[in-house]
C-alpha positions in Angstrom: -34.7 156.6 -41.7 -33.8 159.5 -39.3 -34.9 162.5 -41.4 -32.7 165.2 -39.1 -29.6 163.0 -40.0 -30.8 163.0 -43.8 -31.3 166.8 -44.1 -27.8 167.4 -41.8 -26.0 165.6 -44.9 -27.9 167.8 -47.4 -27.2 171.2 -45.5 -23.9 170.1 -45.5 -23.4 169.1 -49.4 -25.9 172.2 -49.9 -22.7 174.5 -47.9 -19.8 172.6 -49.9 -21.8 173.2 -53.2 -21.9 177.1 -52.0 -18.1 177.0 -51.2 -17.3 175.9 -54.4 -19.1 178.4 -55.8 -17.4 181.2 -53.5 -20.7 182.1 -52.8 -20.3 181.1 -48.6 -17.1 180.7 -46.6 -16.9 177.5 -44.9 -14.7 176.9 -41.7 -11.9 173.8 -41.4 -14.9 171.8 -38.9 -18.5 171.9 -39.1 -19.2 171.2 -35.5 -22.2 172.4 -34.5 -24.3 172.6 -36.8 -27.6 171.0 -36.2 -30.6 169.8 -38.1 -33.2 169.6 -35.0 -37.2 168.7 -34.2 -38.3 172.5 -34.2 -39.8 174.1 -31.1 -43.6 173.9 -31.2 -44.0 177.9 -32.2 -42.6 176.8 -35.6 -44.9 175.1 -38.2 -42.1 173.6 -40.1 -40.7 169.9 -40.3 -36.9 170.5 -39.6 -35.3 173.6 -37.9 -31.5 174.3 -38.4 -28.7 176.6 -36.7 -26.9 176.7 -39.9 -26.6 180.3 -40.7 -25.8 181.5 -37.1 -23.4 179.0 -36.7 -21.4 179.9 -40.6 -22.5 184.1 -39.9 -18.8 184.8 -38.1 -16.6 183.0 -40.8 -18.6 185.1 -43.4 -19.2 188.4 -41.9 -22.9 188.3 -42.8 -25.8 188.3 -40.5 -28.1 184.6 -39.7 -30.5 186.6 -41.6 -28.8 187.7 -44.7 -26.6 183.9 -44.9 -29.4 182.2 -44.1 -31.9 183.6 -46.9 -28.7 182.1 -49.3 -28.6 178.5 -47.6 -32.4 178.5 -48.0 -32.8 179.5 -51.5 -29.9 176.8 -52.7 -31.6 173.8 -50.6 -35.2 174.4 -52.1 -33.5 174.4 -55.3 -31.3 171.1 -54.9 -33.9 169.0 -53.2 -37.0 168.5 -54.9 -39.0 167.2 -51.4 -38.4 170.5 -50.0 -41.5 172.9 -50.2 -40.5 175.8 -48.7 -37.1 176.8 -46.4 -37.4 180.1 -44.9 -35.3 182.2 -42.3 -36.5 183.3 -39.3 -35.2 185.5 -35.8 -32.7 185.0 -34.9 -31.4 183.0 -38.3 -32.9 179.4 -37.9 -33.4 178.0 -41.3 -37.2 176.4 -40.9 -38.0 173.6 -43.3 -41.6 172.7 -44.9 -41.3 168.9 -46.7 -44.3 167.9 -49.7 -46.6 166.0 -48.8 -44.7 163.2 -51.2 -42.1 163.2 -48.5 -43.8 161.8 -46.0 -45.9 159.3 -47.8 -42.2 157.9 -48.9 -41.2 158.2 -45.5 -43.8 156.0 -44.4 -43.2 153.2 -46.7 -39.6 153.5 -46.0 -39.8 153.0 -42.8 -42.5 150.4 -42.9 -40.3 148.2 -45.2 -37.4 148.8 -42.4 -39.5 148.7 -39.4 -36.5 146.4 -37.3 -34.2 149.3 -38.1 -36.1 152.1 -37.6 -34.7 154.8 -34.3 -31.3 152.8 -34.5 -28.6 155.3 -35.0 -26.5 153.1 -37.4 -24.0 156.2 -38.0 -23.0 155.6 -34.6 -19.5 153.9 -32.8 -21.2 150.6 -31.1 -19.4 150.2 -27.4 -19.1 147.7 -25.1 -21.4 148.3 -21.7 -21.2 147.1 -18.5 -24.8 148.2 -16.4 -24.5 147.4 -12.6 -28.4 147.8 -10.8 -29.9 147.0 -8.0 -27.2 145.1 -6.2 -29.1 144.9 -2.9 -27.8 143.0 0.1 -28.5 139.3 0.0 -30.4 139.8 3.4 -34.1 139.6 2.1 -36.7 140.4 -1.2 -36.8 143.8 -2.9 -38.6 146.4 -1.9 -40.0 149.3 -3.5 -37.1 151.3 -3.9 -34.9 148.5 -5.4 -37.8 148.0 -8.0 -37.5 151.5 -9.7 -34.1 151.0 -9.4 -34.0 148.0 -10.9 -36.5 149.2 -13.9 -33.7 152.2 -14.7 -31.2 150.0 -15.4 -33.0 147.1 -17.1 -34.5 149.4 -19.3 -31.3 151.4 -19.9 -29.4 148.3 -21.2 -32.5 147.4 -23.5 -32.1 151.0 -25.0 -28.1 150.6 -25.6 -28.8 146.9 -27.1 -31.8 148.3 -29.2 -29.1 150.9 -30.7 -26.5 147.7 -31.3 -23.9 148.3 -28.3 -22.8 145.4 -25.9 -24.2 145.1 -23.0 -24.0 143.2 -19.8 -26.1 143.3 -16.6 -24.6 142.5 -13.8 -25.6 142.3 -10.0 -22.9 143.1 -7.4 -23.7 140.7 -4.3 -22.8 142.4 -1.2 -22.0 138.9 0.4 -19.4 139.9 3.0 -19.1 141.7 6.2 -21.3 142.7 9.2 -24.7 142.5 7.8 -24.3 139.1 6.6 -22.8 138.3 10.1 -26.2 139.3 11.6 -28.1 138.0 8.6 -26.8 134.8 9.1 -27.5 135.0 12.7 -31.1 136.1 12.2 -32.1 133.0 10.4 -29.9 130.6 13.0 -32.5 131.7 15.2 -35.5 131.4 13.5 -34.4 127.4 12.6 -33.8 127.2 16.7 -37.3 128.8 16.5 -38.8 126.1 14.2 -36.9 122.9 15.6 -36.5 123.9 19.0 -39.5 125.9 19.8 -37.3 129.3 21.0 -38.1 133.0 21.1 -36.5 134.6 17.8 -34.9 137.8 20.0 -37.0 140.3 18.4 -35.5 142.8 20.8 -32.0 142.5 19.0 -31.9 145.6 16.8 -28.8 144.1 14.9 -31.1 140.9 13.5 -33.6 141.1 10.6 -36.9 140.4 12.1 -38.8 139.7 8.8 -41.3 136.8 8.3 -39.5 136.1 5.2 -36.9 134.4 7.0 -39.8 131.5 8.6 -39.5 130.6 5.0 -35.5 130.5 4.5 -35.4 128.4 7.8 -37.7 125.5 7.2 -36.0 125.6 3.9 -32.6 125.0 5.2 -33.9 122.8 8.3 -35.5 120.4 5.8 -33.2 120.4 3.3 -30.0 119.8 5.3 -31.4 117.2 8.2 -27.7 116.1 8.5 -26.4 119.6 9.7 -26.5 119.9 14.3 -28.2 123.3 14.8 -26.9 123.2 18.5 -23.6 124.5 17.7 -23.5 128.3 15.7 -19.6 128.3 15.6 -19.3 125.2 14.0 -22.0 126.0 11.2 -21.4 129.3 10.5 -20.2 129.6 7.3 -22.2 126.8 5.6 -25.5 128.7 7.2 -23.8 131.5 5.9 -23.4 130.2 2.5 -27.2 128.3 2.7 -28.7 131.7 3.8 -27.4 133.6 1.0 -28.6 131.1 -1.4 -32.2 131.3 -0.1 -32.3 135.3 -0.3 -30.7 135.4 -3.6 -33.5 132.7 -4.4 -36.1 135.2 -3.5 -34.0 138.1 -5.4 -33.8 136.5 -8.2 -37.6 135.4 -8.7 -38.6 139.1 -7.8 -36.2 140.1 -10.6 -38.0 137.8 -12.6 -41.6 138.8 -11.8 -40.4 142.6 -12.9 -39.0 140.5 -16.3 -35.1 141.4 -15.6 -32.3 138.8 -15.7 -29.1 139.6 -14.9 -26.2 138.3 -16.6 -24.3 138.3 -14.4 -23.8 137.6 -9.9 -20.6 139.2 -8.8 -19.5 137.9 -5.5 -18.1 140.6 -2.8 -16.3 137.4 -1.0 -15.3 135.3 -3.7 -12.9 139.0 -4.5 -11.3 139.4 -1.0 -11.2 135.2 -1.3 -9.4 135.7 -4.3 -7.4 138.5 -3.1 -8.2 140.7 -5.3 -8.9 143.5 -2.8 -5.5 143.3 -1.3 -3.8 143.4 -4.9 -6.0 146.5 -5.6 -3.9 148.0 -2.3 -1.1 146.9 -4.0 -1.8 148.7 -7.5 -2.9 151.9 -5.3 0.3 151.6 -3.4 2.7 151.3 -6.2 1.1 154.6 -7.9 1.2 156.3 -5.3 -2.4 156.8 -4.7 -2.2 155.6 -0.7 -1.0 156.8 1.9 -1.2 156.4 6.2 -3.0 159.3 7.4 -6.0 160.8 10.3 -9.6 161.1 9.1 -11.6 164.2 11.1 -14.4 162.9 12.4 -17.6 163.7 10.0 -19.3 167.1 10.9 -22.9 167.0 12.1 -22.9 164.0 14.0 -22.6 162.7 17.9 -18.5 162.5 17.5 -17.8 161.5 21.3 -16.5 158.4 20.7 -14.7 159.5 17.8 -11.2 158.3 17.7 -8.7 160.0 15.4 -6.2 157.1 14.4 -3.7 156.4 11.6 -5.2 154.6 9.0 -4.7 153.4 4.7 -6.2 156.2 3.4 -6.7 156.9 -0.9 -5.9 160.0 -1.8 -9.4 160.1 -3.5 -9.4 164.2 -2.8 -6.6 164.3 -6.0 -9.9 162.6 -8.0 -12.5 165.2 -7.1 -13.3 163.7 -4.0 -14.4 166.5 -0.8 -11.9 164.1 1.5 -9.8 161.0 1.5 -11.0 157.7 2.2 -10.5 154.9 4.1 -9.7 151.3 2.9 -9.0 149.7 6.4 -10.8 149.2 9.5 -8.8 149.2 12.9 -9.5 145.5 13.0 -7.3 144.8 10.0 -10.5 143.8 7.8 -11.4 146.5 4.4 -13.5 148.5 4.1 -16.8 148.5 2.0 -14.6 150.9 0.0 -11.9 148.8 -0.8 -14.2 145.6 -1.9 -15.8 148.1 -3.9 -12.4 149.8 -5.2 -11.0 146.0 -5.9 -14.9 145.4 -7.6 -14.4 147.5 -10.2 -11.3 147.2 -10.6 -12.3 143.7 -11.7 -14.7 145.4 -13.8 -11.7 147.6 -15.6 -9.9 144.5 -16.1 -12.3 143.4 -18.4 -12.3 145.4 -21.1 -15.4 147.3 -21.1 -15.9 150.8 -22.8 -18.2 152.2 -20.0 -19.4 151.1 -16.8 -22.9 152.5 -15.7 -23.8 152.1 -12.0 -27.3 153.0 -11.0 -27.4 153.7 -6.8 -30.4 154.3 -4.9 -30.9 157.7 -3.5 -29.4 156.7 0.1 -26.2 156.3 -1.9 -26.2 159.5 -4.0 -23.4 160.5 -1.2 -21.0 157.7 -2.6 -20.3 158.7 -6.2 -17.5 161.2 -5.6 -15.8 158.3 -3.6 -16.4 155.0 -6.3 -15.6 157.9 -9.3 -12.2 159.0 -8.3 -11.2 155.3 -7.4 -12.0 154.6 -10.9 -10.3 157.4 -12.6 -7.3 156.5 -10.6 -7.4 153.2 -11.7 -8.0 154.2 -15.3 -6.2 156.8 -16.2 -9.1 159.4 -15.8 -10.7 157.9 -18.7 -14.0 158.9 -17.5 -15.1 155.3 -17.9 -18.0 155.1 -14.9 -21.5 156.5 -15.3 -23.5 156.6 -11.9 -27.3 157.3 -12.6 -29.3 157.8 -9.4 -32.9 156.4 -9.1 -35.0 158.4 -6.6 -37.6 157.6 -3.7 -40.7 156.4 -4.3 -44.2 157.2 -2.7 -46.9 155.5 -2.6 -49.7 157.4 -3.2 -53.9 155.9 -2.8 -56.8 158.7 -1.9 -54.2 161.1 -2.0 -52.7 159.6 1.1 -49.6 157.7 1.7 -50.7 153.9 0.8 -49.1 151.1 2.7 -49.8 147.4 2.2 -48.5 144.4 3.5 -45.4 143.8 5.2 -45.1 140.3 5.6 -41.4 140.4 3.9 -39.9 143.0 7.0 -40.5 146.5 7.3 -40.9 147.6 3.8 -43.1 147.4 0.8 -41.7 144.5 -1.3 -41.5 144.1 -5.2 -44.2 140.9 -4.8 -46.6 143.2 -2.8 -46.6 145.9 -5.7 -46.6 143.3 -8.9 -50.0 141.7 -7.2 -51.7 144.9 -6.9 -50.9 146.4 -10.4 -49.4 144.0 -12.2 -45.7 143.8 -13.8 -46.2 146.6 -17.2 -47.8 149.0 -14.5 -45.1 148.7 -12.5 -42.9 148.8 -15.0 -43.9 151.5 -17.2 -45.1 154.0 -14.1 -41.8 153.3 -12.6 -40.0 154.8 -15.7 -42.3 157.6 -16.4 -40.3 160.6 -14.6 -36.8 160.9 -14.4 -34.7 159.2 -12.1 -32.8 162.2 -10.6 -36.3 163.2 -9.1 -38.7 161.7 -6.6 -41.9 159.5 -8.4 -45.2 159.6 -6.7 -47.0 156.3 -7.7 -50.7 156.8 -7.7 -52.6 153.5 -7.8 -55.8 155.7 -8.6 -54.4 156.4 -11.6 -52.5 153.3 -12.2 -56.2 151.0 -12.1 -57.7 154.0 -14.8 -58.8 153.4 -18.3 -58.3 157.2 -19.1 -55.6 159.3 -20.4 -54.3 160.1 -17.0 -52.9 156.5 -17.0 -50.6 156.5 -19.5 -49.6 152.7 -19.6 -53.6 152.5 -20.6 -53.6 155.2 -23.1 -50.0 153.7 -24.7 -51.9 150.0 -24.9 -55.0 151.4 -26.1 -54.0 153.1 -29.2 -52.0 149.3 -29.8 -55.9 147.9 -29.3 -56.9 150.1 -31.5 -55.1 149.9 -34.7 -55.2 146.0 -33.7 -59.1 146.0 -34.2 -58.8 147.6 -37.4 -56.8 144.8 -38.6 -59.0 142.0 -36.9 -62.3 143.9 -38.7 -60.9 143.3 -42.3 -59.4 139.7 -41.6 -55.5 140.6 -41.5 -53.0 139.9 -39.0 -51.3 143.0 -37.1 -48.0 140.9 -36.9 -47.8 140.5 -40.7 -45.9 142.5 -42.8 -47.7 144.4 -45.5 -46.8 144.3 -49.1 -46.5 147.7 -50.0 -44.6 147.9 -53.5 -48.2 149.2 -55.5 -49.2 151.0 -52.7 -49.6 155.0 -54.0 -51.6 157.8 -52.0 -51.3 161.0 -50.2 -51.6 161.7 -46.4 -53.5 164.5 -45.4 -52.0 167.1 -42.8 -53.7 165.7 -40.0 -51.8 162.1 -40.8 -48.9 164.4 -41.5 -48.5 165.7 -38.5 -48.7 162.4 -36.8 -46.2 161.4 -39.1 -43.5 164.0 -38.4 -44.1 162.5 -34.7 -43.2 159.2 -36.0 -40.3 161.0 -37.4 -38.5 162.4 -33.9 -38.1 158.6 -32.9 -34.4 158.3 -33.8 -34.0 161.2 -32.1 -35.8 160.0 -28.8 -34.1 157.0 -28.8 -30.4 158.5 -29.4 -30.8 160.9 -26.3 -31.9 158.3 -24.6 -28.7 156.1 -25.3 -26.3 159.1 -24.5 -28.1 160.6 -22.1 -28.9 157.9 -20.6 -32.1 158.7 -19.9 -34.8 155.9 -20.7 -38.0 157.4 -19.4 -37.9 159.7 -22.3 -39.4 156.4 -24.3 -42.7 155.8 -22.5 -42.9 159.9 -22.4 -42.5 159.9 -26.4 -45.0 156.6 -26.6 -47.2 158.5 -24.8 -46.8 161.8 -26.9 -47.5 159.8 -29.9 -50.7 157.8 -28.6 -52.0 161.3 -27.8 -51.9 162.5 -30.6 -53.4 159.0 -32.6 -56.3 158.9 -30.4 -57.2 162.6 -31.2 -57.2 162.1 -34.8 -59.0 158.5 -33.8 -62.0 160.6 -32.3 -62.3 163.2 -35.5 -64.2 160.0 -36.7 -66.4 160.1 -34.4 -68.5 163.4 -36.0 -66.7 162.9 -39.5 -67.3 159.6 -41.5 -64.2 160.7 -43.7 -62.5 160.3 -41.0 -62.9 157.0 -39.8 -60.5 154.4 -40.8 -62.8 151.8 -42.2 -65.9 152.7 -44.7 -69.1 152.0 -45.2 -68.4 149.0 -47.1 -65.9 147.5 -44.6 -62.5 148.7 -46.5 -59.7 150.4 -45.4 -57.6 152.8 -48.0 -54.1 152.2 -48.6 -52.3 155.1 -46.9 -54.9 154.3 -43.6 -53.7 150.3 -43.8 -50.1 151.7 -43.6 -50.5 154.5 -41.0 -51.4 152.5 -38.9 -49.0 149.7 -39.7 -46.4 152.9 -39.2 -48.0 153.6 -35.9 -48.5 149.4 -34.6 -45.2 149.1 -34.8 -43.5 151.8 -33.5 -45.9 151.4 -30.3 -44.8 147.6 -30.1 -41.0 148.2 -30.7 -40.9 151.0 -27.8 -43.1 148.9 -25.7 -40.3 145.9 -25.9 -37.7 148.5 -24.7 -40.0 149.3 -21.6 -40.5 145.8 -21.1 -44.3 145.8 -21.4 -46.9 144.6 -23.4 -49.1 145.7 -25.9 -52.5 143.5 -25.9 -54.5 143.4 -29.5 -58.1 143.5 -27.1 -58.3 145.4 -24.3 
């Protein structure tokens, strides 16, 4: 049950009634009205713009329509207390107390469906994270990465879309040269007892790669190590394996699979980028042209040339961009251009990409090659996930860096463990920078809001352990008949804004507002938890070891919604802690 959505349809019905009557003047749309979760200055349930929005069409002011609206929905719906107007014409809401003890078997006895928007048009995702070179493990900043978009496909598939995660393999060009390189050298180091040239800056010099050599030494004994040329591309292809071994399993660890691996040279194998050209080509969207070389940096070997150029500036672009290098091979660009062009081909509604912050830059670049390629449909979403800092004593924290110069996923998960990681990780927004506190992390206090989040789950869990139930069961509920009191009330009307925290979520795109609402909602539990403390009323089980009826259910209300966010974040929710 979302109750804005239910009120929305009966401030409507209430308007048509009034229209009929010649009472109101109603305009051709109603767009824009809005039955909303009220600002916190207003003690009411629901809050609407109703008035202000109809006041034009029938000369009257908020105030003076609104008092109308008001009067006729108190006296068509019989779970309205009291609807009264206030500045600057917001029509404010009071539901009975019946209301919300309705509301809370309702949603009890629909607890898979509760916070789906089932009004809404289900469509067909593609979500493209992390997508880190196949060079080594993740580090820190492909973790949060990672998180955002894991987390943002479970909150489209919790509201019934489609969607598939997918991870772009960036298994062609330069680095892979010198990846593949980096680990001939440490086998020569292994079998032959040679220096690994840590002096090279173009090789990776992490220990990580000990482990992808004796792994490819052992395993391929019939393979001559003396001769680079001749091996290349099968230690190419062996080498990629291994790291997308180690990927994946730090994927794992986090509890993300991907559906699918998209490789970057199986597409220019396949031609693909070169029949992307030709699609560009034949609409016109290429042309030969000079680039400038780019302002603010060391330009004295700059060479102005004429190269294939998109016209990505006729997209929104702030220049054209290449799709060539002088060597003949394309760029990054154009695999990326021909990517997700493959992507269009598919058929999906909406393709998310979430890019770490060092390629915030590249947005304009991948957005207009997609709107040329589809019409300007607006089809691709890029969300950008943020740095992260490490924070212990107040002070940058830095552990080990066995993996290369970085702070791997692995290093993190084995000092907090995979929900810290997880739900910390998603607490802030992506768009701005997260400090990760291990202080707080490690705290069994409300300043650790994983803990606070898992104890209010431990808590109702007890209850249910202390009078012999299960917390997984269902609850028969049909003879059930009681009366919350405004203190359960108001936790209830929290309950209520979870539709609405997950559909912002979904079109937004904006997951961390789940473990920011979980943690709202635990706030407020363990508050009204404590008033036992002084007041034996209060407490959830009495003297004699019962639990009322409306108590068994509010926190049946409360277990559940805690549990079914919880699975969207990807985190537990342990009966004992």
């Amino acid at each position: 049950m979302n109750i804005f959505d239910l009120y929305l349809d009966r401030i409507k019905d209430v308007l048509s009634s009034l229209s009929k009557n010649n009472e109101i003047i109603l305009p051709e749309s109603l767009e824009g009205i809005n039955a909303e979760i009220p600002p916190a200055k207003f003690d009411c349930d629901i809050s609407t713009n109703v008035a202000m929005v109809l006041s034009k069409a029938n000369k009257k002011s908020p105030i003076d329509l609104g008092n109308v609206i008001s009067k006729s929905l108190v006296e068509k719906d019989k779970m309205i207390e009291k609807a009264e107007v206030v500045k600057p014409g917001f029509i404010n809401i009071n539901l009975k107390p019946e209301f919300w003890t309705n509301f809370s078997k309702e949603i009890l006895g629909n607890s898979k469906s509760f916070g789906k928007n089932e009004k809404e048009k289900k469509h067909n995702y593609l979500v493209e994270f992390v997508s880190a070179n196949p060079t080594g493990p993740l580090h820190v900043g492909h973790c949060r990465g990672a998180i955002l978009g894991d987390v943002i496909s479970n909150v489209l598939l919790f509201n019934n879309h489609k969607v598939t995660k997918e991870y772009y393999v960036n298994d062609y060009g330069n680095q892979i040269i010198n990846f593949t390189k980096s680990v001939y050298f440490r086998i020569r180091e292994i079998l032959f007892s040679e220096k690994f040239p840590i002096d090279n800056e173009d090789l990776y010099p992490g220990d990580y790669l000990i482990d992808f050599a004796k792994n490819i030494s052992s395993e391929n004994k019939d393979i001559d190590f003396n001769n680079y040329e001749k091996i290349s591309n099968k230690l190419t292809e062996l080498s990629i394996e291994q790291a997308l071994k180690l990927i994946k399993k730090n994927l794992e660890s986090l509890g993300i699979i991907h559906d699918n691996f998209v490789s970057e040279k199986k597409l220019v194998a396949n031609n693909e980028v070169q029949d992307v050209i030709k699609y560009l080509t034949n609409n016109k969207f290429v042309y030969t042209g000079k680039i400038k070389a780019p302002e603010g940096e060391d330009n004295k070997n700059w060479v102005e040339r004429d190269q294939l150029l998109f016209k990505s500036t006729d997209f929104g672009d702030d220049k054209d961009r290449a799709l060539q290098k002088s060597d003949g091979s394309w760029t990054y660009f154009a695999s990326d251009v021909a990517y997700h062009k493959n992507k269009l081909d598919r058929k999906f509604d909406y393709l998310i990409n979430i890019l770490g912050a060092d390629h915030a830059g590249y947005i304009k670049r991948i957005t207009s090659s997609v709107d040329a390629l589809s019409n300007s449909k607006n089809k691709l979403i890029c969300k950008v996930s943020q740095l992260v800092k490490l924070i212990k004593d107040n002070k940058p924290f830095k552990m080990s860096k066995r993996k290369g110069d970085y702070i791997t996923v692995d290093d993190l998960i084995s000092e907090v463990g995979k929900d810290a990681t997880r739900f910390i990780m998603l607490n802030r927004s992506s768009d701005v920078e997260l400090d990760f506190d291990f202080d707080n992390v490690i705290e069994k206090s409300k300043d650790n809001p994983l803990y606070y989040v898992q104890y209010a789950y431990a808590r109702i869990s007890s209850v249910f352990r202390h009078i012999g139930k299960d917390i997984n069961q269902d609850l028969d509920i049909k003879n059930f008949n009681f009366e919350y009191s405004k203190e359960e009330i108001k936790i209830l009307k929290k309950i209520s804004e979870w539709p609405k925290c997950i559909d912002t979520s979904c079109k937004k795109l904006e997951p961390h507002r789940v473990p920011s609402y979980l943690y709202e909602l635990s706030s407020e539990f363990h508050s009204y938890w404590n008033l036992g403390k002084d007041n034996p009323e209060k407490r959830f089980i009495n003297e004699n070891k019962e639990i009322s009826d409306e108590k068994l259910v509010f926190l049946k209300v409360i277990s559940n919604l805690i549990k079914s966010g919880m699975g969207i974040v990807g985190v537990s929710t342990p009966e004992k802690m």
